[in-house]
C-alpha positions as CSV (number, residue, x, y, z in Angstrom):
1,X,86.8,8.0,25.8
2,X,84.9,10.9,25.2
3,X,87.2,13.9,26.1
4,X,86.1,15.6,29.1
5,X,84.0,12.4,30.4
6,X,81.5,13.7,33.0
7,X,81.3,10.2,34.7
8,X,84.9,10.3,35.3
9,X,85.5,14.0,36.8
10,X,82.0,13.6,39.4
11,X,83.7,10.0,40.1
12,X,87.3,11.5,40.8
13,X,85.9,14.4,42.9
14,X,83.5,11.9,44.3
15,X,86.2,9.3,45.9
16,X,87.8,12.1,47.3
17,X,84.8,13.3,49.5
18,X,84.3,9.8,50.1
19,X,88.0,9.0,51.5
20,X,87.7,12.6,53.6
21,X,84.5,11.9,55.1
22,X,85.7,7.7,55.6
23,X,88.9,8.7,57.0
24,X,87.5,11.2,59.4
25,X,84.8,8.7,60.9
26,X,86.8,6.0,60.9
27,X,89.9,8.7,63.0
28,X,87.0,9.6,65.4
29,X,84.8,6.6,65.7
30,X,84.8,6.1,69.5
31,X,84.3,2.8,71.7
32,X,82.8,4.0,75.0
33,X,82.1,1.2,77.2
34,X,83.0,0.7,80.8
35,X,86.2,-0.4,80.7
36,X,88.9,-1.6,83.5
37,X,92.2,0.2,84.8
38,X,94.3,-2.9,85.9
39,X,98.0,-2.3,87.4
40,X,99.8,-3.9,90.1
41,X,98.8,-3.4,93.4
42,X,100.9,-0.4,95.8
43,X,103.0,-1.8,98.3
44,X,102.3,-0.5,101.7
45,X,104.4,2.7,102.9
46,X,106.6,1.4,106.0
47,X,105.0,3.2,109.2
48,X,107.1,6.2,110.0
49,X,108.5,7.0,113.4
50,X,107.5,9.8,114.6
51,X,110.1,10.2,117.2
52,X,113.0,9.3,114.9
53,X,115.3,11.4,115.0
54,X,114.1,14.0,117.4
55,X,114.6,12.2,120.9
56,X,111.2,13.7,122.3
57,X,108.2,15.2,120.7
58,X,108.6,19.1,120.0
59,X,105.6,21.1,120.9
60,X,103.7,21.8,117.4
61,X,105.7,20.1,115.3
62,X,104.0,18.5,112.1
63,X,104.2,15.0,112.7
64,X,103.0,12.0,110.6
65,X,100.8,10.1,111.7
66,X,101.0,6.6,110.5
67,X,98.1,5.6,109.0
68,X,96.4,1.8,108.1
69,X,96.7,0.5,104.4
70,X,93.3,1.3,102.7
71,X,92.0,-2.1,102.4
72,X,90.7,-3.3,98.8
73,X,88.0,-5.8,98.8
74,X,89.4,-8.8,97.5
75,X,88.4,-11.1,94.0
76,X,89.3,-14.6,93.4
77,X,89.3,-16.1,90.2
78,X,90.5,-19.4,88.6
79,X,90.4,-21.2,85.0
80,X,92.4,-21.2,82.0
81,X,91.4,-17.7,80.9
82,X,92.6,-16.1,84.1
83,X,95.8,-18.3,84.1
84,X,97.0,-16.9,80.3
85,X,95.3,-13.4,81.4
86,X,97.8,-13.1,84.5
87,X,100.6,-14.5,82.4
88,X,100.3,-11.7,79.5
89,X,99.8,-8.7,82.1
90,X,103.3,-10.1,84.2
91,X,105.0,-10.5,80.9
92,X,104.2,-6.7,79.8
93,X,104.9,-5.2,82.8
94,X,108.0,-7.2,83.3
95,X,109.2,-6.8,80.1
96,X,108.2,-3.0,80.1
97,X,106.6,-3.4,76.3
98,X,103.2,-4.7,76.0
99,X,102.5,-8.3,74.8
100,X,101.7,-8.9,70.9
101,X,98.4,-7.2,70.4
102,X,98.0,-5.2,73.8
103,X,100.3,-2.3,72.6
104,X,96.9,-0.1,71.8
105,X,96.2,-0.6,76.0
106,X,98.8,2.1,77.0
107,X,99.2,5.4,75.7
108,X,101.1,6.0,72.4
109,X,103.7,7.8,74.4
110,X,103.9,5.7,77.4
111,X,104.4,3.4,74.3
112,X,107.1,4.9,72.4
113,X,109.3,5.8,75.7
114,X,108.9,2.1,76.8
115,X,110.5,1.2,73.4
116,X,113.0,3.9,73.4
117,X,114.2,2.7,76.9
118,X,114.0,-0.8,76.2
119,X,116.4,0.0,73.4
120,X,119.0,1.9,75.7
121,X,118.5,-0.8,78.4
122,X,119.6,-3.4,76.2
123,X,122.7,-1.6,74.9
124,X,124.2,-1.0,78.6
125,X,127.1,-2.3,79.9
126,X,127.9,-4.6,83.0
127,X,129.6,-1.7,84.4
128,X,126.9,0.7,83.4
129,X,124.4,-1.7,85.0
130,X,126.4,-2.1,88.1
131,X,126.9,2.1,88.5
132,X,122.6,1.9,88.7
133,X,122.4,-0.6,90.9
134,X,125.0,1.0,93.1
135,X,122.7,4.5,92.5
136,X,119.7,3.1,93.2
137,X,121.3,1.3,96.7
138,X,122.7,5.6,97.6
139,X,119.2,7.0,97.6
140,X,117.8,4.0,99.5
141,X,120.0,4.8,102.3
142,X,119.9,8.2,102.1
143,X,116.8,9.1,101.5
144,X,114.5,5.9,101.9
145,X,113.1,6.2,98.5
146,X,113.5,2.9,96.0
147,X,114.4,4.5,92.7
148,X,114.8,1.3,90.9
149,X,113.4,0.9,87.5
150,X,110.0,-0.7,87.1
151,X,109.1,0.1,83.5
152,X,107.6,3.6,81.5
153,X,103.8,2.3,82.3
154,X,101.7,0.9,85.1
155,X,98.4,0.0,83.8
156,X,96.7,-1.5,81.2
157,X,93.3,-0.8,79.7
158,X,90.5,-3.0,78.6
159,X,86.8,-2.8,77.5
160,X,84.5,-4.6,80.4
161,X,82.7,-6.7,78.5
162,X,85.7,-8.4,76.6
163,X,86.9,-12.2,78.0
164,X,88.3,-13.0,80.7
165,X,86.2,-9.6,82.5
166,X,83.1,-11.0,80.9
167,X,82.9,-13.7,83.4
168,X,83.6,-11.1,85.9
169,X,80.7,-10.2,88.4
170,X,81.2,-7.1,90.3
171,X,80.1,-3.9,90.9
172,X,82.1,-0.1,89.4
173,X,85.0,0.0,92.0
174,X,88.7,-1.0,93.1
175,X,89.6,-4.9,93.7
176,X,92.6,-6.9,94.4
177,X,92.3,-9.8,91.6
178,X,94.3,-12.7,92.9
179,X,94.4,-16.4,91.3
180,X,93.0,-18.8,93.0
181,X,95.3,-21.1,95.0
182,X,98.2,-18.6,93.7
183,X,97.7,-15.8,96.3
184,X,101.0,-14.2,95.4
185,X,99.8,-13.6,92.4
186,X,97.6,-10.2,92.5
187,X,96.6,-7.6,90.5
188,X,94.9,-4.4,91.3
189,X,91.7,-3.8,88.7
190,X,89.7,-0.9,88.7
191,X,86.4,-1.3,87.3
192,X,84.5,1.9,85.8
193,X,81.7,3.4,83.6
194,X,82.1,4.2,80.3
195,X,83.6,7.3,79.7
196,X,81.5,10.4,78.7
197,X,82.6,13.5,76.1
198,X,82.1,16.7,76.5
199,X,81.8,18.6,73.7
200,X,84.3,22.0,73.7
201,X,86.0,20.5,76.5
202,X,86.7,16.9,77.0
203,X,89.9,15.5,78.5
204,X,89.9,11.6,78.0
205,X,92.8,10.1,79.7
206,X,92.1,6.9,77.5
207,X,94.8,5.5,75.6
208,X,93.6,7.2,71.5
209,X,94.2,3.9,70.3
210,X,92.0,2.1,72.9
211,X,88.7,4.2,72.4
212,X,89.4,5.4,68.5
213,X,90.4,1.4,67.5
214,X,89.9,2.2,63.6
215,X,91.9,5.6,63.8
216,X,94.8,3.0,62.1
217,X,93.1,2.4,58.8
218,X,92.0,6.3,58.7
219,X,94.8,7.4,56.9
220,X,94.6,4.3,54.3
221,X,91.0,5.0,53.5
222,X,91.9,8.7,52.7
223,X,95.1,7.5,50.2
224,X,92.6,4.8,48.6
225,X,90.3,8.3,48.1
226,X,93.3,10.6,46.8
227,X,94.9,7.5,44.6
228,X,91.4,7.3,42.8
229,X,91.0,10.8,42.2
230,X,94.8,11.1,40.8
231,X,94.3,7.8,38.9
232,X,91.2,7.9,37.1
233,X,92.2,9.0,33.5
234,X,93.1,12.3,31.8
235,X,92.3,12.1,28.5
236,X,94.3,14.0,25.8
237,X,92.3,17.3,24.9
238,X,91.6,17.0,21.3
239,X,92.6,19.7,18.8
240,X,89.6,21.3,18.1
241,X,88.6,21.1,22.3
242,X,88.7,24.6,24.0
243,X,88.6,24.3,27.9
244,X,90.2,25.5,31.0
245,X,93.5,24.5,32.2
246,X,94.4,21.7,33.9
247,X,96.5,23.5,36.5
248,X,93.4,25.8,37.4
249,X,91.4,22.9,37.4
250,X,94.1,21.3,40.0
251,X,94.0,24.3,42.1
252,X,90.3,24.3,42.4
253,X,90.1,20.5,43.4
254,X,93.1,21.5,46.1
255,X,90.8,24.9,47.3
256,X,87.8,22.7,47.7
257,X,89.6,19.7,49.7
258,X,91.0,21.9,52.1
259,X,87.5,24.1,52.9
260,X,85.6,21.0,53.1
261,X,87.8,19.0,54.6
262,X,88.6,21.4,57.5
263,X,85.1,22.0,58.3
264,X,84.1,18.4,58.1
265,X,86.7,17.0,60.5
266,X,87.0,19.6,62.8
267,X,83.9,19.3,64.6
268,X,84.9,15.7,65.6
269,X,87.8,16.4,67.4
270,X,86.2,19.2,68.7
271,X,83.3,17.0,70.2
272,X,85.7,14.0,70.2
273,X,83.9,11.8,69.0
274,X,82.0,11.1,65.0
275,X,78.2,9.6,66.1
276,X,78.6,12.5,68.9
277,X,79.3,14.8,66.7
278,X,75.8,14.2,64.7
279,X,73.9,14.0,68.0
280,X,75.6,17.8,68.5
281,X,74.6,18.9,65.1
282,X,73.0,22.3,66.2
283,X,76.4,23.5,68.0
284,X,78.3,22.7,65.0
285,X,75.7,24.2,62.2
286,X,78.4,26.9,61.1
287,X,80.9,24.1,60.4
288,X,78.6,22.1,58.6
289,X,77.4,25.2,56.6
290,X,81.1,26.3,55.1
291,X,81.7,22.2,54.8
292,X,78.6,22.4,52.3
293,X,80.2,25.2,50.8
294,X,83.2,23.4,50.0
295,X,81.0,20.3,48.6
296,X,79.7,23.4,46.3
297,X,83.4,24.2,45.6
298,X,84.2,20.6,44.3
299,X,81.0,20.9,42.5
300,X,82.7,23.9,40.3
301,X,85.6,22.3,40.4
302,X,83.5,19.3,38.3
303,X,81.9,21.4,36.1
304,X,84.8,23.6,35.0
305,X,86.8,20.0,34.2
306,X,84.0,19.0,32.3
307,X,82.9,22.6,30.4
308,X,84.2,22.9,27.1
309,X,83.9,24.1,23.5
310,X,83.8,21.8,21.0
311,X,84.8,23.2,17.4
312,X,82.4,22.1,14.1
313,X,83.2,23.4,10.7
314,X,79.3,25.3,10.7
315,X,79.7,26.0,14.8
316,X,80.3,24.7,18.0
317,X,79.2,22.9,21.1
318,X,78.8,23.7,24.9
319,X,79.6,20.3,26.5
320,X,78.9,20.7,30.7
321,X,77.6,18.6,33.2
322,X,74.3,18.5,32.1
323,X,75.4,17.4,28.6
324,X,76.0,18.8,25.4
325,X,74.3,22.0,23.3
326,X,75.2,22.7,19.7
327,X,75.4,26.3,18.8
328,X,75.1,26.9,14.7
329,X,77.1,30.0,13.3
330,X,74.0,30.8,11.5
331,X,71.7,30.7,14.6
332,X,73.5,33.4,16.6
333,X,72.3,36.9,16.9
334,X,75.1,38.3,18.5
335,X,77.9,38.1,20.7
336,X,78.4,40.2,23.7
337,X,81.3,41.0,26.1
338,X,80.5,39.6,29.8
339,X,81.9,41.1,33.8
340,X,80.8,38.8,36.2
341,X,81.3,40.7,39.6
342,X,81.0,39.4,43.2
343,X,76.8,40.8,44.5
344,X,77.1,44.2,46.5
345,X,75.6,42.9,49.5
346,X,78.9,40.1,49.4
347,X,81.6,42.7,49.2
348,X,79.9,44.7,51.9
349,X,79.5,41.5,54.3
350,X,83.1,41.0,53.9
351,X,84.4,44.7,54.7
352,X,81.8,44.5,57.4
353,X,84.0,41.3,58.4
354,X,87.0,43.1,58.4
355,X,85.8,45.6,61.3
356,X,84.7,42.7,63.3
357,X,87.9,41.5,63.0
358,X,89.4,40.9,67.0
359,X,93.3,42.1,66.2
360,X,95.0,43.9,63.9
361,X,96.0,41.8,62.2
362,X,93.0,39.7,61.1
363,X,91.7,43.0,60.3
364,X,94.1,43.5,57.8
365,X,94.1,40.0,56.6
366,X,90.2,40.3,56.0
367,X,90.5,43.9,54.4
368,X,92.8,42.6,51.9
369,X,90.7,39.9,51.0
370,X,88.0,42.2,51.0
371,X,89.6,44.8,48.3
372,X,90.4,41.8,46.8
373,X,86.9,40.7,45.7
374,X,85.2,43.8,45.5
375,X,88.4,44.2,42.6
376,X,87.8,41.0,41.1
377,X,85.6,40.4,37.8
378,X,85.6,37.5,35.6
379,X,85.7,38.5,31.9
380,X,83.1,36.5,29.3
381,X,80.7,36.5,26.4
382,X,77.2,36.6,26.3
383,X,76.3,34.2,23.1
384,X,72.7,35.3,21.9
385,X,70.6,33.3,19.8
386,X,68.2,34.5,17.4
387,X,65.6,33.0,19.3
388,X,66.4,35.0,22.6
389,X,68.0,32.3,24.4
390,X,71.7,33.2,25.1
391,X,74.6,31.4,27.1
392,X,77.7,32.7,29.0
393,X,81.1,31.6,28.1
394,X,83.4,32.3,30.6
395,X,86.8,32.5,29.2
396,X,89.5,34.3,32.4
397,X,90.0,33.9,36.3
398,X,88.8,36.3,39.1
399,X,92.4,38.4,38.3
400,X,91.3,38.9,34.6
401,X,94.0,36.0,33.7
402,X,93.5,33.9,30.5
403,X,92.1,30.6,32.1
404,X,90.9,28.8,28.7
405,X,93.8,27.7,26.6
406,X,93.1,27.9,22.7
407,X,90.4,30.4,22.9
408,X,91.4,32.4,19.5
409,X,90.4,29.0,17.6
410,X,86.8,30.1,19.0
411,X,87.2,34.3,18.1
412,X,88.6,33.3,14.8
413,X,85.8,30.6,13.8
414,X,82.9,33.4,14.8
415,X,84.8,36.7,12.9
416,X,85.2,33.9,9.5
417,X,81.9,33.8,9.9
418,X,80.5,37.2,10.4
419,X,78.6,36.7,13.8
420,X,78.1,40.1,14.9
421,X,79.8,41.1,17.9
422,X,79.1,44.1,19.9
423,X,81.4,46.6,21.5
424,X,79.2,46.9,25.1
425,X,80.0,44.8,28.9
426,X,77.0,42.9,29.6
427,X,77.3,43.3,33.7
428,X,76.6,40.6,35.8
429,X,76.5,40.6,39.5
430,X,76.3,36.5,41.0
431,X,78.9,34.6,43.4
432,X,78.9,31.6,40.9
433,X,79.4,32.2,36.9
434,X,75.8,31.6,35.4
435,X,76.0,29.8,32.1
């Protein structure tokens, strides 16, 4: 393989977007539709006696009043469907752990506790079992409150238009569903609209895994993304290759995951939703401008894997993403020292940042950072044909550091032969190195 391979370093960086962008629609791909609330129907309060107690009723005393049930309108259904349906909602709540396949119809706490005390339940003794019983009996006496336990969730979630409720006719509202010729058998079902987001401020009471159903396969997606980019191959760097090093390289591929992929998910949790979050594209447009930054980042991250020079007995070659271009001894005029510096206008923006800053601290943060670029230069050489074109060969990092390993192969092959170098800085003032 062709050491660097520019197919290969676009393709790595290129999964990696991919898996980010996959992983975050797939985590935030909602499933609004109206949907139904179903638990088991409230047993009626007892009436209370309002003279319990008090022999006589005492001028301005809050009393209760005892108050009719609310009556639900009543649904009776029958067939197969409803008989398995009724069967598989007892079970769970019975059982306090959704059936096989239902667990992503309660919340995934309501789901872990139910495990967690399904767990201690089971591992009770018959005198632990009887010292509960013997509780719950205490409170019922004394206080006329039934403490006994009933399981760590009471209702279940499912889409409207999913079997049996596809056979279902009724109108948005609360319903006592009873079997048919099985009247003991009920179930309270709450029939609703499809939930709405709303963006900035959305509370969805929703189990995640109910209305996000490909969250699961979210964080696969993104390892198939990472395990391409890590696996595609590194060739060995031939002896007469002069590039950057790999760690550096490494670094920049980590920089530009983490600023694109921060501003590329977060505007889906903060809209809660990934088709929403396109519909909302104007109140999102600074998140999707520093996520195109960081596509820009991974961009220079790709080019400096790929830029190299490429050692020949009578000169050398550039090799970037745009291909090769061979550079003859005898066709240089001159070679030039190079400062690459961040614009003016940049480093004032970012001490202008600083003041903006809303504590103390942040202003600090954003002055350092701020002394920091407008400190920072890039050290190069200007190669100058003797036709007037010239290149830029940048050869340390932002700190002045040595980024290109073997670089005195390169000095050495231009002072044997005799390529004039001269002692001035070309200056050059851009936020990406120009080559």
């Amino acid at each position: 393989m062709t050491y660097p391979s520019p197919a290969v370093e676009v393709s790595r960086r290129l999964f990696l977007v991919v898996g980010i962008v996959a992983a975050a629609w797939l985590g935030w791909l909602t499933d609004l539709r109206p949907y139904v609330d179903v638990s088991r129907p409230e047993h009626p309060a007892p009436a209370v006696d309002s003279s319990a107690g008090s022999g006589e009723h005492q001028p301005g005393a809050l009393v209760a009043e005892p108050r009719e049930p609310e009556q639900k309108p009543m649904l009776t259904v029958s067939g197969p469907a409803w008989d398995a349906f009724f069967f598989r909602v007892d079970q769970s709540f019975a059982k306090n752990i959704p059936v096989t396949g239902w667990e992503h119809r309660i919340t995934s706490a309501d789901l872990k506790q139910a495990r967690k005390e399904n767990a201690r339940r089971a591992a009770m003794t018959e005198n632990q079992r009887q010292d509960e019983r013997e509780s719950v009996q205490r409170v019922k006496e004394k206080y006329g409150i039934d403490t006994t336990f009933t399981g760590n969730f009471s209702r279940l979630y499912f889409q409207r238009d999913e079997p049996p409720f596809d056979t279902l006719r009724a109108d948005n509202g609360t319903y006592i569903l009873a079997l048919d010729g099985k009247p003991d058998q009920r179930l309270e079902v709450t029939l609703l609209a499809a939930h709405e987001l709303i963006p900035f401020f959305d509370v969805n009471p929703l189990p995640k895994s109910f209305i996000y159903p490909f969250r699961k396969w979210s964080l696969w997606v993104f390892g198939i993304g990472l395990g391409l980019f890590l696996l595609l191959p590194y060739p060995r760097r031939p002896a007469n290759v002069i590039a950057y090093q790999r760690w550096r390289i490494l670094l920049g591929d980590v920089a530009s995951t983490l600023l694109f992929g921060t501003f590329f998910v977060l505007p889906l949790p903060i809209i809660g939703g990934s088709v929403e979050a396109v519909t909302n594209f104007a109140l999102l447009i600074p998140f999707w401008l520093m996520a195109c930054l960081g596509l820009c980042a991974f961009y220079w991250a790709a080019h400096g894997a790929v830029y190299c020079l490429v050692m020949r007995d009578s000169g050398f070659d550039i090799r970037t993403l745009r291909g090769a271009e061979a550079f003859d001894y005898a066709d240089i005029q001159e070679i030039q020292g190079a400062l690459l510096r961040p614009p003016k206008w940049f480093v004032v923006v970012s001490f202008v940042a600083a003041l903006l800053g809303k504590s103390g601290a942040a202003r600090m943060g954003q002055t350092g950072r701020a002394l920091m670029l407008a400190g920072s230069a890039v050290n190069g050489m200007r190669v100058t044909r003797k036709d007037g074109r010239s290149r830029f060969v940048w050869v340390s990092d932002q700190m002045g550091g040595k980024a290109m390993e073997h670089l005195d192969a390169f000095v050495a092959g231009l002072e044997k032969e005799g390529v004039p170098i001269r002692d001035t800085v070309f200056p050059v003032r851009a936020l990406f190195p120009p080559s």
